[in-house]
C-alpha positions as CSV (number, residue, x, y, z in Angstrom):
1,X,0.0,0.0,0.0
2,X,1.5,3.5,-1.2
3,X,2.5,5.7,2.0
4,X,0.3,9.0,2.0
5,X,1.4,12.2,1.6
6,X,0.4,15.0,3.6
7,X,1.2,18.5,1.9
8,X,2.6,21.5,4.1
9,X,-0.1,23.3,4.1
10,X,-2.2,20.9,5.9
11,X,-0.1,20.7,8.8
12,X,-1.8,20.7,12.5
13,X,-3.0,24.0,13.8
14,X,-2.9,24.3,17.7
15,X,-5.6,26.8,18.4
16,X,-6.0,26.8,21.9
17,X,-3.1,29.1,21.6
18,X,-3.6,32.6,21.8
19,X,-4.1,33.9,18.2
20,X,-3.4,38.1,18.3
21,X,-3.6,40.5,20.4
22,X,-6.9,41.3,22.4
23,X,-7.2,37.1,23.2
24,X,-7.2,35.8,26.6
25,X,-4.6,33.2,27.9
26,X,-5.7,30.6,30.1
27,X,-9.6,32.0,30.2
28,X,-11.5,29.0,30.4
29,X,-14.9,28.7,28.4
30,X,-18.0,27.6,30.6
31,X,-21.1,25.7,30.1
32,X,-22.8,28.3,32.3
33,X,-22.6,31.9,33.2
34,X,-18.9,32.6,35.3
35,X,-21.5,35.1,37.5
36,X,-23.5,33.8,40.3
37,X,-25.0,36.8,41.6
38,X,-28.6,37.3,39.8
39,X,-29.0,33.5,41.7
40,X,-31.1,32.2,44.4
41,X,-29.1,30.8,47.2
42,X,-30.2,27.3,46.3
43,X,-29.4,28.0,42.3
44,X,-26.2,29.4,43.5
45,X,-24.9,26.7,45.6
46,X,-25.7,24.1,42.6
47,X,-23.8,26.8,40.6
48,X,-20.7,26.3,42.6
49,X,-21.2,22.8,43.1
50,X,-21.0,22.0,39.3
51,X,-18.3,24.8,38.7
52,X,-16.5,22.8,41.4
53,X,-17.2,18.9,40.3
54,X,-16.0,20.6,36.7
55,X,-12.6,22.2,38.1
56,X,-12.1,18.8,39.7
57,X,-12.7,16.3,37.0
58,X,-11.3,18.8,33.8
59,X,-14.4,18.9,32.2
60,X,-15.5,22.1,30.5
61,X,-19.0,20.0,29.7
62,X,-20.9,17.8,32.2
63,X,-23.9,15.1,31.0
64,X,-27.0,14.8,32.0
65,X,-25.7,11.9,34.8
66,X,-23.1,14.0,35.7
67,X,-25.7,16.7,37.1
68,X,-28.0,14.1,38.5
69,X,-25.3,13.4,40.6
70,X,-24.3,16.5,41.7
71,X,-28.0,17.0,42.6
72,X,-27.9,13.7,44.7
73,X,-24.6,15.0,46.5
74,X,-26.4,18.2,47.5
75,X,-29.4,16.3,49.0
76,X,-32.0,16.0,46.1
77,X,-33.9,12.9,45.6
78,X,-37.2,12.5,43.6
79,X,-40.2,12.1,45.8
């Protein structure tokens, strides 16, 4: 089988470099709002809670069972 030949101008692009001036280094995107203040104190605790389970497991997305168990380690259960 012939060996493929990958031309120069294909080569890998790492773009979680910064790319100009103006970008921010390090910032990490979120899945939610970065602001907890327009919250409830119950909205905001769960707020923390994921930001924290996220921070803790490198995950800038959590699942759907992911957050049901964040919501069972705060105390919710289904009645």
């Amino acid at each position: 089988m012939p060996s493929t030949i990958i031309p120069e101008t294909s080569k890998f692009v790492d773009r979680r470099e910064a790319i100009g001036p103006g970008t921010m280094v390090g910032r990490e995107r979120r899945q939610f709002s970065n602001s907890h203040d327009n919250l409830s104190s119950d909205a905001a605790e769960l707020a923390r809670s994921i930001d924290q389970y996220k921070m803790q497991h490198r995950r800038r997305f959590i699942n759907f069972e992911e957050m049901l168990a964040i919501f069972k380690s705060l105390g919710y259960s289904k009645v």
